[in-house]
N, CA and C atoms of all chains as a GROMACS GRO file, in nm:
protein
  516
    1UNK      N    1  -1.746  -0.355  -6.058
    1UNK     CA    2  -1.765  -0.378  -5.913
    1UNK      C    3  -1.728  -0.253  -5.833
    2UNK      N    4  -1.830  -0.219  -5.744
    2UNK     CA    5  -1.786  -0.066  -5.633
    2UNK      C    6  -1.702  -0.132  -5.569
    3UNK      N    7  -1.657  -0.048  -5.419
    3UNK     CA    8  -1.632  -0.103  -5.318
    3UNK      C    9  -1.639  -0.197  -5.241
    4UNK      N   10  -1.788  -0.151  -5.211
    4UNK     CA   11  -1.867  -0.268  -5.135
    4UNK      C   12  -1.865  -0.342  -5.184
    5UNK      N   13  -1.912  -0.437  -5.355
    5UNK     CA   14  -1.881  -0.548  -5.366
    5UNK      C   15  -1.741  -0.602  -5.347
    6UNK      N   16  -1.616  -0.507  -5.382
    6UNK     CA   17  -1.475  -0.594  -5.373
    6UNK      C   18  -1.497  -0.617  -5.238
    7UNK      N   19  -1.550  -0.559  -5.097
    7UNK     CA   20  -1.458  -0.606  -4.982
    7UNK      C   21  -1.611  -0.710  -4.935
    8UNK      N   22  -1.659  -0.717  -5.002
    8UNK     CA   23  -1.756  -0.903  -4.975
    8UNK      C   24  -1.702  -0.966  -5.017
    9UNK      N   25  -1.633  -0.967  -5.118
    9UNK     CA   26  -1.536  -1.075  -5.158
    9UNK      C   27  -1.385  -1.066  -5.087
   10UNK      N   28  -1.353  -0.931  -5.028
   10UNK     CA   29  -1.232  -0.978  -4.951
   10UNK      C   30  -1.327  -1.073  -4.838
   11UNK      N   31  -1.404  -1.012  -4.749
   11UNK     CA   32  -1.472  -1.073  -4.636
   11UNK      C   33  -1.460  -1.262  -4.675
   12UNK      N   34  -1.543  -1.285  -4.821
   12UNK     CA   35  -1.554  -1.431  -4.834
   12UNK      C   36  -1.376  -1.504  -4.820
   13UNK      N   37  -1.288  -1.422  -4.873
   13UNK     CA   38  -1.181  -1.497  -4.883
   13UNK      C   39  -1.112  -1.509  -4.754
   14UNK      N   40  -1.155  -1.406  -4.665
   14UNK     CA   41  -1.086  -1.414  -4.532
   14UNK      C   42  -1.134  -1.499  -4.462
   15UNK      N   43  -1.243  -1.527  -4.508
   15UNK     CA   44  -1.327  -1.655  -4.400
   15UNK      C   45  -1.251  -1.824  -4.430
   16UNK      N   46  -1.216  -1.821  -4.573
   16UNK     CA   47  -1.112  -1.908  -4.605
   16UNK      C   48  -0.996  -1.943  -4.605
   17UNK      N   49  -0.930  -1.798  -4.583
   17UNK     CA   50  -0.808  -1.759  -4.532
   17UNK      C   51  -0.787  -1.820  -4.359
   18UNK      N   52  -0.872  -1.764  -4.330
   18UNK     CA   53  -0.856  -1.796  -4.172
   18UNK      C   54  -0.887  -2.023  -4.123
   19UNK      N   55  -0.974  -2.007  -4.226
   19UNK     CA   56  -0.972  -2.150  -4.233
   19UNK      C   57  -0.838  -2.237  -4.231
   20UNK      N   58  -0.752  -2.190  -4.328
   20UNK     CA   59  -0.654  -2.228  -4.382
   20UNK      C   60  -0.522  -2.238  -4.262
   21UNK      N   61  -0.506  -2.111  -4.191
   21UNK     CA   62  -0.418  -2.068  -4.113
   21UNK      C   63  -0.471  -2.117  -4.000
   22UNK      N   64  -0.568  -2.170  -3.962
   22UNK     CA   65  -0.602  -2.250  -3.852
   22UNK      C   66  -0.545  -2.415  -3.870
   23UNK      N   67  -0.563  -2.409  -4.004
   23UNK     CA   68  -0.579  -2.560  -4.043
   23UNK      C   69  -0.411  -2.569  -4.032
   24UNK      N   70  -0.323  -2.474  -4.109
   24UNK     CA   71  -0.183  -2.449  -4.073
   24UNK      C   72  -0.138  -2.486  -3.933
   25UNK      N   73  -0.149  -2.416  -3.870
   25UNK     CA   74  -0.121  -2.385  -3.680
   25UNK      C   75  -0.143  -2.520  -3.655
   26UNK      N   76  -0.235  -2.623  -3.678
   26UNK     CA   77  -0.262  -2.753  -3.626
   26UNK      C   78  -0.188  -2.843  -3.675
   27UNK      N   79  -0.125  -2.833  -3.799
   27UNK     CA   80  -0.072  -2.910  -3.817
   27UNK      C   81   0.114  -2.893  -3.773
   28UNK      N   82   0.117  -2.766  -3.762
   28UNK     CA   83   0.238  -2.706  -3.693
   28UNK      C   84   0.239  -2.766  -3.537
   29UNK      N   85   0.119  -2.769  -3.472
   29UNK     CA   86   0.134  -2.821  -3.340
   29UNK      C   87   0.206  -2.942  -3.340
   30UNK      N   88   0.098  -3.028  -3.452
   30UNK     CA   89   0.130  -3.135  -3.416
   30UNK      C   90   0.285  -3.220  -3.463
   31UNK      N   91   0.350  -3.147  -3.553
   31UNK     CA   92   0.500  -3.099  -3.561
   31UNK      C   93   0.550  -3.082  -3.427
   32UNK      N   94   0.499  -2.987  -3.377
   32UNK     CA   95   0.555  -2.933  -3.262
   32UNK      C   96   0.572  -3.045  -3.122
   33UNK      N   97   0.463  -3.158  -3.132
   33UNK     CA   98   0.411  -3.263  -3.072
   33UNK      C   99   0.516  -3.375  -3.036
   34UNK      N  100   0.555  -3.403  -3.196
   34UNK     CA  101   0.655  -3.518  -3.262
   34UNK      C  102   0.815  -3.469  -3.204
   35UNK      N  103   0.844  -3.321  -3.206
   35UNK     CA  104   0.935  -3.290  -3.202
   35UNK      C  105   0.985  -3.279  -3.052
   36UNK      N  106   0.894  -3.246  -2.951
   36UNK     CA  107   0.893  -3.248  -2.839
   36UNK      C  108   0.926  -3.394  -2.801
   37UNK      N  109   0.859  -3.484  -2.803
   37UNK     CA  110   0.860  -3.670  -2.816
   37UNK      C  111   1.035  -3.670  -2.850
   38UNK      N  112   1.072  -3.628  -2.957
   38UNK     CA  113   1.216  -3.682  -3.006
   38UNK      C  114   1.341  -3.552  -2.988
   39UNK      N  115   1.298  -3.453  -2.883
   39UNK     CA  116   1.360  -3.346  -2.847
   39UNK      C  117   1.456  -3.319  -2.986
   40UNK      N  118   1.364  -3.264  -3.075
   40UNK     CA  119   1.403  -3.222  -3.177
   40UNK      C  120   1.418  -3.043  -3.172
   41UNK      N  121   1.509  -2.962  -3.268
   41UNK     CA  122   1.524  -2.881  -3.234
   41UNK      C  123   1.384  -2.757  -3.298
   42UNK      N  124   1.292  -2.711  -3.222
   42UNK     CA  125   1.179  -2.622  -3.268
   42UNK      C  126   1.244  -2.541  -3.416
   43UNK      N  127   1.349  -2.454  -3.423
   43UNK     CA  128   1.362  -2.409  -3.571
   43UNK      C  129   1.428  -2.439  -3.593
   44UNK      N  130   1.396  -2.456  -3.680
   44UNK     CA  131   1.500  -2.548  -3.851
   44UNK      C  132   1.476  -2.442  -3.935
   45UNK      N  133   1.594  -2.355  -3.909
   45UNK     CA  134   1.606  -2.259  -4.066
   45UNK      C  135   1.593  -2.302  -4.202
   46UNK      N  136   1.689  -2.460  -4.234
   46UNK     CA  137   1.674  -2.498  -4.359
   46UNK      C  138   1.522  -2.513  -4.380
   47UNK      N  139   1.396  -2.570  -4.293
   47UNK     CA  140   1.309  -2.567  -4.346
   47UNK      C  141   1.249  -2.426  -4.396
   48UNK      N  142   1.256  -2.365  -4.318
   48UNK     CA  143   1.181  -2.231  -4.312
   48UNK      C  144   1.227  -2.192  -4.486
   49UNK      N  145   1.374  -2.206  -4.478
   49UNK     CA  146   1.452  -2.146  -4.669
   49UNK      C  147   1.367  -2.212  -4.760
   50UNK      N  148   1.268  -2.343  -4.720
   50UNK     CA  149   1.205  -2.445  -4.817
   50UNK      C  150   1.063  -2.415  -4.864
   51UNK      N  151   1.024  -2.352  -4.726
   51UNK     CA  152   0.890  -2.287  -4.705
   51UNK      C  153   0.866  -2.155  -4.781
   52UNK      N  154   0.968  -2.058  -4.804
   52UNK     CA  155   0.993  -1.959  -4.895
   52UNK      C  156   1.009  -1.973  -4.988
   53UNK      N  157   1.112  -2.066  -5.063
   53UNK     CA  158   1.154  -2.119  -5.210
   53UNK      C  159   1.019  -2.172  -5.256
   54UNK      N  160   0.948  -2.253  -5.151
   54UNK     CA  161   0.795  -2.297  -5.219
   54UNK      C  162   0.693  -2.183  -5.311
   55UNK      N  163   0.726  -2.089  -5.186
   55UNK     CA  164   0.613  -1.982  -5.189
   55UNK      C  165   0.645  -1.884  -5.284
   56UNK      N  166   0.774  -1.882  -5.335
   56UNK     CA  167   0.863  -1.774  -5.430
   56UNK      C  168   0.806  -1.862  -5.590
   57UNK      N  169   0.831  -1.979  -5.581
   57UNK     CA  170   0.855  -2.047  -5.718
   57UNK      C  171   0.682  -2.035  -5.751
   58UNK      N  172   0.604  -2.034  -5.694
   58UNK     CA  173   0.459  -2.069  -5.704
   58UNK      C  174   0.382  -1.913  -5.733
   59UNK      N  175   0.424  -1.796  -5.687
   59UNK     CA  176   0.402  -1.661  -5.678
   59UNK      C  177   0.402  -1.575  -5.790
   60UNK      N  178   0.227  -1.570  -5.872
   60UNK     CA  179   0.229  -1.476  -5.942
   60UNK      C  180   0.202  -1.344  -5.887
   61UNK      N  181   0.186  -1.337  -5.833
   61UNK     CA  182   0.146  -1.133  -5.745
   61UNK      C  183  -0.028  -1.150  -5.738
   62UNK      N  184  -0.056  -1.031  -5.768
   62UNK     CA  185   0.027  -0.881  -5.734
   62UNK      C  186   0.111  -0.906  -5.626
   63UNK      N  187   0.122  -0.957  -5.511
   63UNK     CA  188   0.207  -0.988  -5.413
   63UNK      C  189   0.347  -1.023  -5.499
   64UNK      N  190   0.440  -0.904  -5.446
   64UNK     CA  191   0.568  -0.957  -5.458
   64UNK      C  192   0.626  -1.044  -5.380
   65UNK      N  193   0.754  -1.135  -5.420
   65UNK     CA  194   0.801  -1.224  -5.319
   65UNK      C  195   0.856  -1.186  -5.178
   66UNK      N  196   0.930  -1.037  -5.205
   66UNK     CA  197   0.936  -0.996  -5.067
   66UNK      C  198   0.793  -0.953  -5.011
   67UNK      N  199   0.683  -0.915  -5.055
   67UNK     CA  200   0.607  -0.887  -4.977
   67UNK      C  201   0.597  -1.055  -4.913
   68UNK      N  202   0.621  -1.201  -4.981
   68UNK     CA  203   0.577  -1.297  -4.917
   68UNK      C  204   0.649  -1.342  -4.775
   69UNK      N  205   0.774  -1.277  -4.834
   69UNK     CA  206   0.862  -1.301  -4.747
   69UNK      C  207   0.821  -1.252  -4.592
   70UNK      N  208   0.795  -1.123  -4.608
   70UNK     CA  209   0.736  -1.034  -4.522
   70UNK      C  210   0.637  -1.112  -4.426
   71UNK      N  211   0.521  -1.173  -4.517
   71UNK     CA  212   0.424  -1.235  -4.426
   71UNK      C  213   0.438  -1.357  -4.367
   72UNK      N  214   0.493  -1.398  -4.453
   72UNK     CA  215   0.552  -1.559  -4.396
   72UNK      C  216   0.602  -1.547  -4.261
   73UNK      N  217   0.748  -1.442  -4.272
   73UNK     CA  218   0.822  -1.463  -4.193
   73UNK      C  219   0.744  -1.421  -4.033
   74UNK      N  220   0.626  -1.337  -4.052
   74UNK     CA  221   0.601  -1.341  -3.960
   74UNK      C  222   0.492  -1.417  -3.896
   75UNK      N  223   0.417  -1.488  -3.994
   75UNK     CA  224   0.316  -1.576  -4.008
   75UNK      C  225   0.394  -1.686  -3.891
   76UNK      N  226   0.552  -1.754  -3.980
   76UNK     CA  227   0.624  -1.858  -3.918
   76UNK      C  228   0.642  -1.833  -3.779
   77UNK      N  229   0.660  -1.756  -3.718
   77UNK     CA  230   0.735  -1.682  -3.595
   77UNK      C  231   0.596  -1.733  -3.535
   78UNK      N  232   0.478  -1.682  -3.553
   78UNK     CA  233   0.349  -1.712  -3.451
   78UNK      C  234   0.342  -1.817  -3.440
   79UNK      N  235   0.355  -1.902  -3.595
   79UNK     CA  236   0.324  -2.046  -3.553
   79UNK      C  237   0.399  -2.170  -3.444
   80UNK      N  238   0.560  -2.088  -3.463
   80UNK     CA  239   0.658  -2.152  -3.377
   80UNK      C  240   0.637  -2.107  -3.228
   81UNK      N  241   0.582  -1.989  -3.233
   81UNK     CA  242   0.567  -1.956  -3.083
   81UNK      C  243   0.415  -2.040  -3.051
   82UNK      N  244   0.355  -2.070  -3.096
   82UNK     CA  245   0.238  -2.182  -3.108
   82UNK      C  246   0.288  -2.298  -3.064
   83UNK      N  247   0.383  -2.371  -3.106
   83UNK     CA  248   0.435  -2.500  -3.123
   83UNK      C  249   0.501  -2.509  -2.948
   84UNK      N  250   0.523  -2.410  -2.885
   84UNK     CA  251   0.588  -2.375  -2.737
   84UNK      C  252   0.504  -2.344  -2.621
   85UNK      N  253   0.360  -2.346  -2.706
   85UNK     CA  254   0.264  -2.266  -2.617
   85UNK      C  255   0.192  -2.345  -2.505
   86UNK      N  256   0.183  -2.446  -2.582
   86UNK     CA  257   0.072  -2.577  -2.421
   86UNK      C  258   0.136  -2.598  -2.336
   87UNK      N  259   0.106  -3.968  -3.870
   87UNK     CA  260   0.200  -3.883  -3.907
   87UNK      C  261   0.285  -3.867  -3.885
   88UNK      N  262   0.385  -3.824  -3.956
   88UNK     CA  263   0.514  -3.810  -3.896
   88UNK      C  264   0.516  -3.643  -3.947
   89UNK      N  265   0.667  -3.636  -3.935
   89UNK     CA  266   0.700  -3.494  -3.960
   89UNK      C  267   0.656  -3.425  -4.119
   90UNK      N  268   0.734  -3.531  -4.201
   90UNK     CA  269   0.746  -3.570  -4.380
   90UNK      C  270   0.568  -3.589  -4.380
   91UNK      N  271   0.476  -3.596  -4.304
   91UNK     CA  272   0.346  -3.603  -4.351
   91UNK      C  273   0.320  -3.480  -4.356
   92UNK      N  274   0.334  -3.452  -4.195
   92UNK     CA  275   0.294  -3.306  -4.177
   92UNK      C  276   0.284  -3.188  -4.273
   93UNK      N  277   0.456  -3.213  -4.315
   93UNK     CA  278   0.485  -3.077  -4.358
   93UNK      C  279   0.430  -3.087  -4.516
   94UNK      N  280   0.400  -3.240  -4.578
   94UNK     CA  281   0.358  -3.206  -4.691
   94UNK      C  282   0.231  -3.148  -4.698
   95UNK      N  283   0.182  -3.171  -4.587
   95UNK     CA  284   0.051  -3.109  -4.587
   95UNK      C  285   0.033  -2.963  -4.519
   96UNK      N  286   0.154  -2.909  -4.502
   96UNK     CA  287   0.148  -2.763  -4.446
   96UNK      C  288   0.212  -2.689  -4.631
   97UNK      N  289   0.290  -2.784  -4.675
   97UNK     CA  290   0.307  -2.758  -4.806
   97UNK      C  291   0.207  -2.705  -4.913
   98UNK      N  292   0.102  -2.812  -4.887
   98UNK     CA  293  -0.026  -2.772  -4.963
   98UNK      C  294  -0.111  -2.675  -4.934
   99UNK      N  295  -0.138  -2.694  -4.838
   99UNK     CA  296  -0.209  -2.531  -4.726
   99UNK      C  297  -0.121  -2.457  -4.792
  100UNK      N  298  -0.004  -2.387  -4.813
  100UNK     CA  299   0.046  -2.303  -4.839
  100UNK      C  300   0.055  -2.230  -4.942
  101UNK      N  301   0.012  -2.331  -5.051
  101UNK     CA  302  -0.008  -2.303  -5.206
  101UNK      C  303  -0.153  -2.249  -5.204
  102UNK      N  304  -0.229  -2.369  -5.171
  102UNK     CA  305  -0.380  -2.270  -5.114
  102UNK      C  306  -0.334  -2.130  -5.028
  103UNK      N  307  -0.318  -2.095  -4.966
  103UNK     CA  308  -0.282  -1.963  -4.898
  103UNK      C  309  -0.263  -1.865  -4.959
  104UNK      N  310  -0.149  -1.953  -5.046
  104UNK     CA  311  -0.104  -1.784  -5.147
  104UNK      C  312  -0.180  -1.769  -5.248
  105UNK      N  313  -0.284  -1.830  -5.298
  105UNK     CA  314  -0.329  -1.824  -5.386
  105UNK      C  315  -0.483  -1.701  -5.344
  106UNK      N  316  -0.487  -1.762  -5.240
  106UNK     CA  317  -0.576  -1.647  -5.132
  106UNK      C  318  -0.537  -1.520  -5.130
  107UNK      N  319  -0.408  -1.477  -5.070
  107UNK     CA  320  -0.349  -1.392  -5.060
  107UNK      C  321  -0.305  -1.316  -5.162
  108UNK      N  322  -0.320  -1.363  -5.285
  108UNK     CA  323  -0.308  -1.330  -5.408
  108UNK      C  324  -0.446  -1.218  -5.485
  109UNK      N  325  -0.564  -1.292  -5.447
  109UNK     CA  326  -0.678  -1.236  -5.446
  109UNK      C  327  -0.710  -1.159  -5.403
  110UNK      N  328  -0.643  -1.195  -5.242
  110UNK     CA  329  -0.702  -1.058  -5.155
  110UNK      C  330  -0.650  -0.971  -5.211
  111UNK      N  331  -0.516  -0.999  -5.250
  111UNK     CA  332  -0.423  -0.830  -5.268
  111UNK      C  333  -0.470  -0.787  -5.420
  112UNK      N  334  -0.497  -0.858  -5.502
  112UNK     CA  335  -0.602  -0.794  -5.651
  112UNK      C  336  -0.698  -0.722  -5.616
  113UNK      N  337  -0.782  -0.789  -5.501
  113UNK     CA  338  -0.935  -0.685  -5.462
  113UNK      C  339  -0.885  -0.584  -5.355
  114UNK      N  340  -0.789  -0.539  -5.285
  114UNK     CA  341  -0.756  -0.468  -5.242
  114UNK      C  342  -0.692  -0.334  -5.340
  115UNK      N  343  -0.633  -0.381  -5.400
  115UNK     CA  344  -0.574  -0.337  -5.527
  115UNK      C  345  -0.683  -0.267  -5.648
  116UNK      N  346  -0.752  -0.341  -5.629
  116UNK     CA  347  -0.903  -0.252  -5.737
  116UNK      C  348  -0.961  -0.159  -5.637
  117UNK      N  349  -0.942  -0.181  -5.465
  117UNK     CA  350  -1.057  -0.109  -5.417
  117UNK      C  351  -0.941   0.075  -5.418
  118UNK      N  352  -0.822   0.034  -5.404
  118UNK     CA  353  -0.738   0.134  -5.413
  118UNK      C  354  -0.742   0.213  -5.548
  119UNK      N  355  -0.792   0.104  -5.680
  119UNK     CA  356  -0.798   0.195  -5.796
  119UNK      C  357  -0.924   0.307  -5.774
  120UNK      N  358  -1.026   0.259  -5.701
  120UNK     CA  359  -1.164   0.312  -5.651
  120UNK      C  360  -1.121   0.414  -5.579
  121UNK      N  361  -1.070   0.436  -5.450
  121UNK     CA  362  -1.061   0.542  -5.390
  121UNK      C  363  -0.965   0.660  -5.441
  122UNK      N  364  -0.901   0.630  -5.546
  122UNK     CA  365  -0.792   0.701  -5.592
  122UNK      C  366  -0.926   0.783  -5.678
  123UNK      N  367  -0.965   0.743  -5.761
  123UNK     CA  368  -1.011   0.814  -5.872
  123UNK      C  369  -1.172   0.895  -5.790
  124UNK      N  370  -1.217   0.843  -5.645
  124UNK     CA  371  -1.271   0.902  -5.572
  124UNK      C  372  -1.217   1.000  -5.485
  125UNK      N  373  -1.086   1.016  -5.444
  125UNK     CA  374  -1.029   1.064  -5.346
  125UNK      C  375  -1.027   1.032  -5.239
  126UNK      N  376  -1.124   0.947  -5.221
  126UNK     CA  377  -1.110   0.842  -5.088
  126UNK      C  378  -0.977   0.862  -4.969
  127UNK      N  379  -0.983   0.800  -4.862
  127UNK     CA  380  -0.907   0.799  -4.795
  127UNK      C  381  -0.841   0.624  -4.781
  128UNK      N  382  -0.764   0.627  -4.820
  128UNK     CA  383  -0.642   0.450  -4.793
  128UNK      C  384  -0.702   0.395  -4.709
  129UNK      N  385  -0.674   0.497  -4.574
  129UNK     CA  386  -0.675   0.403  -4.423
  129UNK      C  387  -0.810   0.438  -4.406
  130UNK      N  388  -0.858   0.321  -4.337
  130UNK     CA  389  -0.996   0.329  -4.267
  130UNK      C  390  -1.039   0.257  -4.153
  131UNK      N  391  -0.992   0.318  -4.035
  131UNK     CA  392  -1.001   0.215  -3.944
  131UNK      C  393  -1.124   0.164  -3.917
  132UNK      N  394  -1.241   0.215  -3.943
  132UNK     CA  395  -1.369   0.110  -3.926
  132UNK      C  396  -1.343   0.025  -3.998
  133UNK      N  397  -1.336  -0.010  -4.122
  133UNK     CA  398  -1.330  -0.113  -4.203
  133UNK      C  399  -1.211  -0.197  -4.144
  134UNK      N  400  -1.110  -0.176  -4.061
  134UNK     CA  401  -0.999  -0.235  -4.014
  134UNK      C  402  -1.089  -0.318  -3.900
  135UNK      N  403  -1.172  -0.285  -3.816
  135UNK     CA  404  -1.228  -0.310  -3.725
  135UNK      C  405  -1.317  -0.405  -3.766
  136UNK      N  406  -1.388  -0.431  -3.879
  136UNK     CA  407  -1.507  -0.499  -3.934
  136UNK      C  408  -1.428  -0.632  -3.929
  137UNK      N  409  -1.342  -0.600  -4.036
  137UNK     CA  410  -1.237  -0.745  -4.060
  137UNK      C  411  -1.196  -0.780  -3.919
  138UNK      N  412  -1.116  -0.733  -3.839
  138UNK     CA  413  -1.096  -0.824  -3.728
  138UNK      C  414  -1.206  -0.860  -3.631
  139UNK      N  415  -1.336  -0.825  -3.630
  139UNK     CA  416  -1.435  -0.834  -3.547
  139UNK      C  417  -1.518  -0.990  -3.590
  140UNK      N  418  -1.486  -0.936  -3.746
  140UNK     CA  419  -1.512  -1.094  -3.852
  140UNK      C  420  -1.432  -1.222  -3.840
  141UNK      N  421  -1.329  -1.174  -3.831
  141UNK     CA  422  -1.254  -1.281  -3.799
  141UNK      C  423  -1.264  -1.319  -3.707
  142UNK      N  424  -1.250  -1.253  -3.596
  142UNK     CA  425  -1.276  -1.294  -3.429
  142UNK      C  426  -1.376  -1.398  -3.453
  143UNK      N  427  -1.512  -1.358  -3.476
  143UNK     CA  428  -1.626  -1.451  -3.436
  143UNK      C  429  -1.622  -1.514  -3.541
  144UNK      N  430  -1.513  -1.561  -3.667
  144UNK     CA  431  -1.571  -1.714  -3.719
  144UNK      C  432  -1.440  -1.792  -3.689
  145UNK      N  433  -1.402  -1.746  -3.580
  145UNK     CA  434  -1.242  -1.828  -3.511
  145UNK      C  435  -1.269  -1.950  -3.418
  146UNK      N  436  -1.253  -2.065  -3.425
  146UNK     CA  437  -1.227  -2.142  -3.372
  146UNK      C  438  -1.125  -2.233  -3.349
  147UNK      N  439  -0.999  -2.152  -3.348
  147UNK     CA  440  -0.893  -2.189  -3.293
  147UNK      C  441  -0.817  -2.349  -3.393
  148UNK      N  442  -0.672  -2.388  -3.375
  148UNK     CA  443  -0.574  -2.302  -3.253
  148UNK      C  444  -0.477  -2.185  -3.278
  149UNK      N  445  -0.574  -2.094  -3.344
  149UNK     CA  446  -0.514  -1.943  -3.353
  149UNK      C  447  -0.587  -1.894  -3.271
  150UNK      N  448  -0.516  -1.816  -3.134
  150UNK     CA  449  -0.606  -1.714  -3.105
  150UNK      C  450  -0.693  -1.559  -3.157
  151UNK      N  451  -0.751  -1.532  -3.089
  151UNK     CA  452  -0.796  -1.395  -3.147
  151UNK      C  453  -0.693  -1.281  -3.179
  152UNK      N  454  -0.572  -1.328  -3.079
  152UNK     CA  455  -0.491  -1.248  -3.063
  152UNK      C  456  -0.405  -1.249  -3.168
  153UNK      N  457  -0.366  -1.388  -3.231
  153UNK     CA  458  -0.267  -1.417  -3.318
  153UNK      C  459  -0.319  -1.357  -3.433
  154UNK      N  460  -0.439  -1.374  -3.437
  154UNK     CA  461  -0.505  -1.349  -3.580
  154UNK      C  462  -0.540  -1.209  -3.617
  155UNK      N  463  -0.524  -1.106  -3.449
  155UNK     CA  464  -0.480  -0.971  -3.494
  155UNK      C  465  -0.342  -0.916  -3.537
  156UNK      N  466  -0.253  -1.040  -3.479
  156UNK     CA  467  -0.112  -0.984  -3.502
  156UNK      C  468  -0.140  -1.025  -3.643
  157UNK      N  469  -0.202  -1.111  -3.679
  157UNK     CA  470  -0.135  -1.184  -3.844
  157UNK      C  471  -0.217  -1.067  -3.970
  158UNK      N  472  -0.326  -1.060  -3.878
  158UNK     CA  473  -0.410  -0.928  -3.997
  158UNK      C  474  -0.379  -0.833  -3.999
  159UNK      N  475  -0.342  -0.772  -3.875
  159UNK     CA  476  -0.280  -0.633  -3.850
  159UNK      C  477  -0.149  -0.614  -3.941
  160UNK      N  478  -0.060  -0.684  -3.987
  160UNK     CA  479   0.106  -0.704  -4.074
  160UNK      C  480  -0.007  -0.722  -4.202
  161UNK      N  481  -0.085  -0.820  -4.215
  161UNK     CA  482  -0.116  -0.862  -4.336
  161UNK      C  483  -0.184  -0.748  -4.430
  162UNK      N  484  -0.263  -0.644  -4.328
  162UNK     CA  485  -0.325  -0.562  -4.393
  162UNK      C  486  -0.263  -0.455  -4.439
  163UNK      N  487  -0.163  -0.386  -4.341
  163UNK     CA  488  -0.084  -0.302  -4.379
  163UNK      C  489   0.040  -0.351  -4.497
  164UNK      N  490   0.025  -0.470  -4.525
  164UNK     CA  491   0.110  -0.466  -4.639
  164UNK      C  492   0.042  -0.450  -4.776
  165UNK      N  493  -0.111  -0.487  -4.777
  165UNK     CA  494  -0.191  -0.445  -4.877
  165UNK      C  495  -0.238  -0.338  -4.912
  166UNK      N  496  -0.221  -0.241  -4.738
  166UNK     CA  497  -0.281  -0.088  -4.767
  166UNK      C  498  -0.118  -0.056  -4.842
  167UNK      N  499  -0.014  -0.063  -4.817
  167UNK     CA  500   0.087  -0.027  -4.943
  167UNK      C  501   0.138  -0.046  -5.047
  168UNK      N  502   0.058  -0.156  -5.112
  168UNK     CA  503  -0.012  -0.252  -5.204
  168UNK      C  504  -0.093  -0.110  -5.315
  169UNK      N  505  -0.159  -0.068  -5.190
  169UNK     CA  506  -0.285   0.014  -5.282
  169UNK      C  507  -0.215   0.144  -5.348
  170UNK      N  508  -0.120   0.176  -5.284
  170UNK     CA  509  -0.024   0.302  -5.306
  170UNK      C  510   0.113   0.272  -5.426
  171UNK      N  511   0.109   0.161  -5.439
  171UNK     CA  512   0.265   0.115  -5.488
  171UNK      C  513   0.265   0.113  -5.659
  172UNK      N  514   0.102   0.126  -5.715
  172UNK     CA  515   0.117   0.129  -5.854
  172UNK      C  516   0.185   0.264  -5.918
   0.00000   0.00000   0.00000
């Protein structure tokens, strides 16, 4: 495979990717929804440690776990600032 | 739904995710074996531009355009050092 074919196949996976992280964010809202209703507190570190341990135990690479860490953590941060946004 | 629904299902998205993210960073990772043995250049901001222009228009929210530059913009630069790190 050249170039051009690997980044059609990045292109296809990003289109799924983005699927995914949409599909994420919505269901984070609606977290965000429930929690508002029962003035619950927006971060919960212990979850977030759960959300990592998931993503660590499941993680063959090439992505290392700190690189997951890396994206997550900032992945999480948008979504919580999402959950504050309407 | 409750919360315990939610999150099992942000649980699952997540395993799908990384499994994405896993890919991407393999085909990123071959395209870096490519430019190495070409001399290529790493960074390329047209190609930086393609992907977020792609993403933009198959976005239909509730990520904005904006979020989804902050999330590609971190996401990519951890793969362009991905391409350097073997």
């Amino acid at each position: 495979m050249d170039i051009a074919d690997w980044r059609k196949k990045i292109d296809a996976l990003d289109q799924e990717i983005l699927r995914l992280l949409n599909e994420r964010a919505h269901a984070a809202m609606e977290i965000g929804k429930i929690k508002e209703t029962t003035h619950a507190a927006v971060y919960e570190p212990d979850r977030e440690r759960t959300i990592f341990a998931n993503l660590h135990k499941a993680n063959h690479g090439p992505l290392t776990n700190h690189d997951l860490t890396q994206i997550y953590g900032h992945l999480i941060s948008i979504m919580r600032d999402l959950q504050t946004r309407r």
